[in-house]
Structures are given as C-alpha cells and as structure tokens.
C-alpha positions, 0 to 999 in steps of 0.5 A: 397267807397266799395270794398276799402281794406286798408293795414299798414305795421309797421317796426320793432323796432331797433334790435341790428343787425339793430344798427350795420348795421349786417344781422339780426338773430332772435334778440328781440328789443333794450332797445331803440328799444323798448323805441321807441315804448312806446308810440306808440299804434296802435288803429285797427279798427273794423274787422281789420285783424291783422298778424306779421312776425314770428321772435321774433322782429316782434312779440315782436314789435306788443305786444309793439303797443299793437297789437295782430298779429298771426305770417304770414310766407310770411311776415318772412324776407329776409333769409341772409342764410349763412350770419345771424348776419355778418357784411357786411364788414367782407364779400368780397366786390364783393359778397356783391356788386352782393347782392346788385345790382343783384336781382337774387342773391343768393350766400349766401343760402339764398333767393334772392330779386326776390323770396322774391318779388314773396313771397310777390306779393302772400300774397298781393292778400290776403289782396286786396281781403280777408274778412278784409276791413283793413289789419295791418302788423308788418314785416321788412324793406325788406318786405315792401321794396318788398310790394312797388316794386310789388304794385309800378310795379317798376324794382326788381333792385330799391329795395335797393332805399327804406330806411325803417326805424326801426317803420316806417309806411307805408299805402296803399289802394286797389280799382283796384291796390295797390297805395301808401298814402302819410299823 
C-alpha cells in the first residue's frame, strides 16, 4: 500500500540502572544485557532509515543488533535531572509519588513527562512523512512509552501503564495516523 510508513522502536538492553530499578545515567549494557542481544540481529530492509538515542546503551544496544544507527537527540531519554543514577527509595516518597503521577512534574531539574511527550510528538512527524519507507529506532523505555501516548492520543496521565521491557520491540504503521501492531 503507497504512502505506508513503517516505524520500529527497540528498547534497550538491560543496564545496571535498570537491574536495580535506579534512574539511569549514561551506563553501557550489563554482561547479561548485552548476552541478551547476542542473538538478536536486526535485518534493516532496503532504504530503511536507521537512528539511536545518543546515550552510550542506545548505541552500544544498536552495534550489538548490528545496526548502524546515527545518534538522534529527540530520541535521548527522559532526563531525571538531579536525580541520575538515584534510587528511587533513597528519595522522599511524596516527590517521587508527583513524578509518578503528575505529568507536569518536574522538581527534579530535569524534563517532565509532558516535555518529553511533546519532544517525541515532533520527531514522529519525521518518520510519517521522510523519505524512508521504514524507520528503526533503538531508544529507552520512556521514549517509546511517549511514541505510544501520542500515536495512541492517550492521556499524558497512562504513561507509566506502559512496561517496556529492556530489548522489547514495538511496530507501528502510518497511512493517515500512527497505529499500533500487534505480531
């Protein structure tokens, strides 16, 4: 069907951030982490346009699906500000709570969940309308997260009700809107 435009978003592999449930840093793969995506190649199809958040795990998780993704900043993840590479439960409860349950929220420096849904609602017109039929995308959990409140038009508030696990894939097409595949 012309005028299709298909996008893949890949998590990245397990960091130790993720492992111990912290806010992540700029932290490379896990031994296992990278284990997991051993075996897991990526076969781009032809004209396929290829990118990665710029953090060392997006890229280093792209090498490993043998994937030659140029570093995107609109795919860089969620910035924690103040609190990269804390422990959630080393933090007062009521702050992490707003985090949590306030998209607005941004007490800790950093972005809050409604700039990154609008970062990420601009970078999606680039790949419903670029020259590239297909578009791979090696980011973080939080991104593709954001990918699916704003293709699904959901409330800001359900982004936390999206578990992205460390190399899980997601697909969606593009004809008039983003829709969501399921395989």
């Amino acid at each position: 069907m012309p005028g299709v435009r298909k996008l893949d978003l890949i998590s990245h592999g397990v960091t130790e951030a993720s492992r111990a449930a912290r806010f992540p840093a700029d932290e490379p793969l896990t031994p296992a982490g990278r284990a997991m995506l051993a075996d897991r190649t990526v076969e781009p199809p032809a004209g396929a346009r290829i990118v990665a958040g710029p953090e060392r795990r997006t890229r280093e998780t792209a090498r490993l699906l043998g994937l030659d993704a140029a570093p995107l900043s609109r795919l860089r993840d969620l910035d924690a500000g103040a609190w990269r590479g804390t422990d959630p439960g080393l933090l007062p409860p009521e702050e992490v709570g707003r985090w949590l349950t306030d998209p607005r929220y941004r007490g800790h420096g950093g972005e809050s969940v409604l700039d990154l849904l609008d970062r990420v609602r601009g970078w999606l017109d680039e790949p419903a309308a670029g020259a590239a039929p297909h578009t791979i995308a090696v980011t973080h959990p939080a991104v593709i997260r954001a990918v699916l409140v704003v293709a699904l038009a959901a409330a800001p508030e359900s982004f936390w009700r999206f578990d992205v696990a460390p190399g899980a894939r997601v697909r969606l097409h593009h004809r008039t809107a983003w829709t969501l595949r399921l395989n």
